[in-house]
N, C-alpha and C positions, 0 to 999 in steps of 0.2 A: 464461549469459545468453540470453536467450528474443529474438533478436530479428525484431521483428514488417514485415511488409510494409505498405507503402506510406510515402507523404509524409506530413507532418504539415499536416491540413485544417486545423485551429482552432488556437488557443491552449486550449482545452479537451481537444482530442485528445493535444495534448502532455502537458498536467499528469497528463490519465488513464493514457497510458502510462509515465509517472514511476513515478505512485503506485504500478503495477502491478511496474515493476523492484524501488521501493524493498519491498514486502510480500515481492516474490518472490525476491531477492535479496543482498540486505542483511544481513551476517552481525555479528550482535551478539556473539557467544560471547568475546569478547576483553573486550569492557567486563562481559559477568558476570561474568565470571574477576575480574575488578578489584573490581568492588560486590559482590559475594555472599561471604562469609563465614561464617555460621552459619542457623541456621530465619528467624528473623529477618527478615535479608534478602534471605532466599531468598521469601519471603513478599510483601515488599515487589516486590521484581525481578517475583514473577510478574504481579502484581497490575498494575505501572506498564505493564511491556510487551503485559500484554492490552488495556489502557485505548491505549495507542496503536496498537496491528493495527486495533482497534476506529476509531480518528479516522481512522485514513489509509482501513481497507476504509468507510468512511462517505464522505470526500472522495472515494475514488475512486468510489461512487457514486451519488454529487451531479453528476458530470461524464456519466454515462452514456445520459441522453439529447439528450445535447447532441452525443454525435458521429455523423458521418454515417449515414443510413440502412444505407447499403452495408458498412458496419464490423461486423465477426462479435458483437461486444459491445451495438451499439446496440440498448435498451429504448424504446419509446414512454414518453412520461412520462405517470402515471396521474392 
């Protein structure tokens, strides 16, 4: 686990470094092991878990210009 310096500015800064543990972090291989069984839904599995990397790396850069200037991450919003 990646952990990051400083206090938590926002309630944005929080959610952003969430979403960064949960992509960065967050070990599914126990639930494929469970749902994946043949091409099928090995198919299905890839399809659903790129559709959510996809919604979380999207939240987490919906939060991105919202935190501090001084934050290694912080984008101007365009």
């Amino acid at each position: 686990m990646k952990v990051k310096e400083g206090r938590a500015t926002s309630v944005s800064h929080v959610e952003y470094e969430i979403l960064g543990e949960l992509i960065e972090s967050v070990d599914i291989e126990s639930l494929h092991e469970i749902m994946v069984d043949d091409d099928v839904t090995g198919k299905r599995w890839e399809s659903g878990a790129q559709n959510v990397l996809l919604l979380l790396e999207n939240m987490r850069e919906r939060r991105r210009h919202r935190l501090k200037p001084n934050h290694p991450d912080y984008r101007r919003k365009e």
